[in-house]
N, CA and C atoms as an extended XYZ file, in Angstrom:
237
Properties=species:S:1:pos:R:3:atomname:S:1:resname:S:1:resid:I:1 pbc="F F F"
N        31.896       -7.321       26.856 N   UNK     1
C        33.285       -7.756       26.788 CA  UNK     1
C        33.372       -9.281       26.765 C   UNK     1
N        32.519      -10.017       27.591 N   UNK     2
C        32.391      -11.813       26.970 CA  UNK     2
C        31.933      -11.705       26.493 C   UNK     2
N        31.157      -11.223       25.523 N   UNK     3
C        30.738      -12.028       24.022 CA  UNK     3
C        32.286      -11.715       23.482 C   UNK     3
N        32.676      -10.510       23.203 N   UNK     4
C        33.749      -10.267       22.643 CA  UNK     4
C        35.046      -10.959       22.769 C   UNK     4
N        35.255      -12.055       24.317 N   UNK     5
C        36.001      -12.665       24.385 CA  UNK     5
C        36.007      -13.970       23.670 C   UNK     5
N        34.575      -14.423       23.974 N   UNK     6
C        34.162      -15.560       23.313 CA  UNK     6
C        33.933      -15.543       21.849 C   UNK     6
N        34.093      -14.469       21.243 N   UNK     7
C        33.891      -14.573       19.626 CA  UNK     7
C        35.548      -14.769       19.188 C   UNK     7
N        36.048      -14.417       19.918 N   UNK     8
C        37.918      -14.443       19.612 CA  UNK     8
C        38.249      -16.047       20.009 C   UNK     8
N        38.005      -16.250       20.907 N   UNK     9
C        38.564      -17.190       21.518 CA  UNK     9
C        37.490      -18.565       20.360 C   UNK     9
N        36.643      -18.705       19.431 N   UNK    10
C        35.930      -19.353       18.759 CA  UNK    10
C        36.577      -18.825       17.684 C   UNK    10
N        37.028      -17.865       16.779 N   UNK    11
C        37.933      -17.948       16.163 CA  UNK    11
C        38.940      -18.634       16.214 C   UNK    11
N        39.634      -18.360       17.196 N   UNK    12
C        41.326      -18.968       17.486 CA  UNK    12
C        40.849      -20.696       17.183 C   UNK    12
N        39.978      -21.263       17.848 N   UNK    13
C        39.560      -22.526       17.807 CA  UNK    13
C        39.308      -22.788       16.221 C   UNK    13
N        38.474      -22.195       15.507 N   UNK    14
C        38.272      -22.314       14.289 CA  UNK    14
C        39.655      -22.261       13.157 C   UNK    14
N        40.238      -21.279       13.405 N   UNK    15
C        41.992      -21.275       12.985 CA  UNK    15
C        42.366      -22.850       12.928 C   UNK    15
N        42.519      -23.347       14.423 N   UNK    16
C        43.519      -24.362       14.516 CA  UNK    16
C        43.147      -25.611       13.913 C   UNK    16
N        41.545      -25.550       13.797 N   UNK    17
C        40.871      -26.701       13.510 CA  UNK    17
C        41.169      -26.444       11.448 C   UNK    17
N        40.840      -25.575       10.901 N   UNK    18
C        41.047      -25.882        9.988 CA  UNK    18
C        42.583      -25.896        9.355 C   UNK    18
N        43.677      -25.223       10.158 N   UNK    19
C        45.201      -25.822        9.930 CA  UNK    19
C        45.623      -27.149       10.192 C   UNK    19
N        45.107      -27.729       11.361 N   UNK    20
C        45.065      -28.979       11.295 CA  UNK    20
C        44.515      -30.105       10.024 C   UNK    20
N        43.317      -29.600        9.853 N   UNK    21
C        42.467      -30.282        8.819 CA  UNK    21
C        43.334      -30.500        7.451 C   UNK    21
N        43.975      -29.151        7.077 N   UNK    22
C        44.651      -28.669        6.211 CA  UNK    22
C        45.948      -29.677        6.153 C   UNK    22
N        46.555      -29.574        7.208 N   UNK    23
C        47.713      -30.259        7.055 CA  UNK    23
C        47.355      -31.968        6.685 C   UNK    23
N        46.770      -32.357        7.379 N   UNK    24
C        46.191      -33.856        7.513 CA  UNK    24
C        45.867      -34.321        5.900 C   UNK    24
N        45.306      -33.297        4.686 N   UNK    25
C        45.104      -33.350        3.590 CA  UNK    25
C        46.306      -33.248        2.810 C   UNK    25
N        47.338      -32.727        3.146 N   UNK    26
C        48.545      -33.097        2.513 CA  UNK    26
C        49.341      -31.608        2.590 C   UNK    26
N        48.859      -30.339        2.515 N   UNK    27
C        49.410      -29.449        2.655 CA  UNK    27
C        50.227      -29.755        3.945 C   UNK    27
N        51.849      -29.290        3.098 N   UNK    28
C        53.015      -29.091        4.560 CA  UNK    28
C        52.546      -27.983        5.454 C   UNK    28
N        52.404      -26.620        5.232 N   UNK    29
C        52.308      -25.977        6.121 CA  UNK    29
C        50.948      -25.031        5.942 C   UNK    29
N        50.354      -24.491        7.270 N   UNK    30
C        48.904      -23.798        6.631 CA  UNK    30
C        48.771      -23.046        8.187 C   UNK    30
N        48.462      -22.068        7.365 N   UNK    31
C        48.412      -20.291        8.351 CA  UNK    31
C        46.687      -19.768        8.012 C   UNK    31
N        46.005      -19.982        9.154 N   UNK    32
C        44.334      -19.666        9.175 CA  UNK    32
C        44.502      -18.266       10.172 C   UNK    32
N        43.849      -17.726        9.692 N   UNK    33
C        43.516      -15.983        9.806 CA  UNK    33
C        42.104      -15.817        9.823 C   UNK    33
N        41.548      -15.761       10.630 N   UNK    34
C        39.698      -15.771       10.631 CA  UNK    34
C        39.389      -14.384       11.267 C   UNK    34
N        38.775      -13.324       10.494 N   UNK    35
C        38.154      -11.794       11.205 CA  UNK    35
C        36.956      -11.906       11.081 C   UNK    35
N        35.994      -12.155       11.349 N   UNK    36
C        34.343      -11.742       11.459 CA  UNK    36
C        34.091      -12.408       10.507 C   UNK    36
N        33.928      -12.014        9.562 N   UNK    37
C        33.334      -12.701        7.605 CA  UNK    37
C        34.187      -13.093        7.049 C   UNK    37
N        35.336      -12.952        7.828 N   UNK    38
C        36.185      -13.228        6.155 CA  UNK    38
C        37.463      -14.219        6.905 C   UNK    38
N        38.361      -15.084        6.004 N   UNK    39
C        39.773      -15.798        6.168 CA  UNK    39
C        40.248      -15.328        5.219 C   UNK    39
N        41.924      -15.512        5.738 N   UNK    40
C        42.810      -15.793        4.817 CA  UNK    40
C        43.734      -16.897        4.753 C   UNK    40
N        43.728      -17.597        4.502 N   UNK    41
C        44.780      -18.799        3.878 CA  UNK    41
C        45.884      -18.810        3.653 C   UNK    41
N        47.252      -19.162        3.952 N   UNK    42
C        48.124      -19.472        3.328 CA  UNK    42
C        48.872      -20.713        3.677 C   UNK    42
N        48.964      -21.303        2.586 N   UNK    43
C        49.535      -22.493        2.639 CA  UNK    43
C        50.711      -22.459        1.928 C   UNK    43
N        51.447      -23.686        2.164 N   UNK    44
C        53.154      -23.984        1.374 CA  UNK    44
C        52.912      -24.755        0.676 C   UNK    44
N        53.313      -24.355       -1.088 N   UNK    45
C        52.885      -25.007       -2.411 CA  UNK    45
C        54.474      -24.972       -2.738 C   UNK    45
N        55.169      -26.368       -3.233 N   UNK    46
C        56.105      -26.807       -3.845 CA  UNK    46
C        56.771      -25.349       -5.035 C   UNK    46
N        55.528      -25.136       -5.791 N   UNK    47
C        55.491      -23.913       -6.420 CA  UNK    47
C        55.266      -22.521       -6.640 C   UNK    47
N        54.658      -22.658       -5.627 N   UNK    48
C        53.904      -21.338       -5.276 CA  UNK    48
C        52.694      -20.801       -5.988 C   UNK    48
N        52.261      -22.266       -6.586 N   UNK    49
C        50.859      -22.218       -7.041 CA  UNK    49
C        49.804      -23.216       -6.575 C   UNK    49
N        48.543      -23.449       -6.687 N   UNK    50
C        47.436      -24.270       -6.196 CA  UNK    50
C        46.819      -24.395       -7.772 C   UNK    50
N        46.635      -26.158       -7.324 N   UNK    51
C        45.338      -26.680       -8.339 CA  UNK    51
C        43.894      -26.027       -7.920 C   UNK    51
N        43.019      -26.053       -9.344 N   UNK    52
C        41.707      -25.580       -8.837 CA  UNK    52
C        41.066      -26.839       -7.364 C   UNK    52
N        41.239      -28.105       -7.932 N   UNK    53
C        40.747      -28.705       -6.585 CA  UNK    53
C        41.452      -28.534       -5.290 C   UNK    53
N        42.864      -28.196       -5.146 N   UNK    54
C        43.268      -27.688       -4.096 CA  UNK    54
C        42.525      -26.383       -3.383 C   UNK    54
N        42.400      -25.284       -4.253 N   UNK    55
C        41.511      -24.389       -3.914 CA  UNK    55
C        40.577      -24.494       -3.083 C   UNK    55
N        39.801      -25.293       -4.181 N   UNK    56
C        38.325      -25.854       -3.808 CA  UNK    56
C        38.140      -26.751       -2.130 C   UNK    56
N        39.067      -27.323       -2.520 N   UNK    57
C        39.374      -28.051       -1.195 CA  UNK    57
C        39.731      -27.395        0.492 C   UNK    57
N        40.113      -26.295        0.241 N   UNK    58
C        40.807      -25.386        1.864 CA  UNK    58
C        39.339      -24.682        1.227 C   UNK    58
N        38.986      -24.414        0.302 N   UNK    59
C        37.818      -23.256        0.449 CA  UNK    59
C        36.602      -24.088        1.149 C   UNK    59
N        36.409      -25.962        1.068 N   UNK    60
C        35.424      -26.466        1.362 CA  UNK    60
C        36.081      -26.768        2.937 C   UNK    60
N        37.054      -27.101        3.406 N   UNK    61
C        37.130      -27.033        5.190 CA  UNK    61
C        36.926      -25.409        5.728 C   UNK    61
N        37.249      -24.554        4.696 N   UNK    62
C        37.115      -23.184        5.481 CA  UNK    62
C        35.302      -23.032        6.059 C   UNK    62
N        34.562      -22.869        4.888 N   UNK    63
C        33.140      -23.108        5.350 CA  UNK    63
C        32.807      -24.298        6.585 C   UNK    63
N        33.079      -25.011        6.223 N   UNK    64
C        32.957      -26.553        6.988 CA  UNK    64
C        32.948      -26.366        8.872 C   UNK    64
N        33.948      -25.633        8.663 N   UNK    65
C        34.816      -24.955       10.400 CA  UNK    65
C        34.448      -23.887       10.566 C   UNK    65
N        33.908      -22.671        9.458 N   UNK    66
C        33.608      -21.338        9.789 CA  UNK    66
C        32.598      -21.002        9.077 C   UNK    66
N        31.988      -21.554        8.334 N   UNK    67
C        30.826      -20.942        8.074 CA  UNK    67
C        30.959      -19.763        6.957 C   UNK    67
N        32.341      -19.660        6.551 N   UNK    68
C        32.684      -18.536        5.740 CA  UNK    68
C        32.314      -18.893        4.284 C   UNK    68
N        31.627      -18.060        3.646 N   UNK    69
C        31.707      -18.312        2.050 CA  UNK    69
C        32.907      -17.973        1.454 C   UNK    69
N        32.920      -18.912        0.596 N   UNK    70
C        34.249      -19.058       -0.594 CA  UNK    70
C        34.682      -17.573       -0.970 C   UNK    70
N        33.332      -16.445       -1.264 N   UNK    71
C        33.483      -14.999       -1.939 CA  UNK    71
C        34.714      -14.344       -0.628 C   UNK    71
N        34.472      -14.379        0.898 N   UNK    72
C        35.164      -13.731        1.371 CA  UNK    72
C        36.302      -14.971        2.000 C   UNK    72
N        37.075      -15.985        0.962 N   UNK    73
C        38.085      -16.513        1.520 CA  UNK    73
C        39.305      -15.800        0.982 C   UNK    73
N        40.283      -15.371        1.356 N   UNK    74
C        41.387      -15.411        0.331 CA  UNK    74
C        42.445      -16.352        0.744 C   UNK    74
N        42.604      -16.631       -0.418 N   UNK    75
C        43.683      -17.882       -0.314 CA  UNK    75
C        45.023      -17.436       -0.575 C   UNK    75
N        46.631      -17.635       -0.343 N   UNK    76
C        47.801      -17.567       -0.789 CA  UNK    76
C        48.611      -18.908       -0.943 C   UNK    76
N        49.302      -18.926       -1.790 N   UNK    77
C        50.405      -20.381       -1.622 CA  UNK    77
C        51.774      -19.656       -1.978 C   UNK    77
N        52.481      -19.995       -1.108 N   UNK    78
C        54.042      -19.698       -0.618 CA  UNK    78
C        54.628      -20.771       -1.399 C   UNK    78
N        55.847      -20.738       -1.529 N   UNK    79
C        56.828      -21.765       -1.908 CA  UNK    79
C        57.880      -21.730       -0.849 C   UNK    79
């Protein structure tokens, strides 16, 4: 049950660190979702679309903070 606390509670940390990161890069708003292997992303796009280097960019802090490969990120952009 502590490992299990401590793998959550290193998530939650990993979340905030890369919403922070996120925002600091120019995205207004950014929602990190981290389960075992995989994130999900969503950020607030003017349009409700992302440049490829935007992509590229939350996909390179996602690894950076979690260790997650790009294959299991999914990304969303809201307007």
């Amino acid at each position: 049950a502590a490992a299990e606390i401590a793998q959550i509670s290193a998530e939650v940390q990993q979340e905030a660190n890369i919403e922070s990161i996120l925002v600091s890069k120019g995205f207004e708003k950014c929602v990190a979702v981290i389960s075992g292997e995989s994130a999900s992303i969503v950020v607030k796009s003017a349009d409700g679309k992302l440049t490829p280097a935007q992509l590229a960019q939350i996909n390179a802090v996602v690894y950076e903070q979690a260790a997650i490969e790009p294959v299991n990120i999914s990304i969303v952009a809201k307007a």
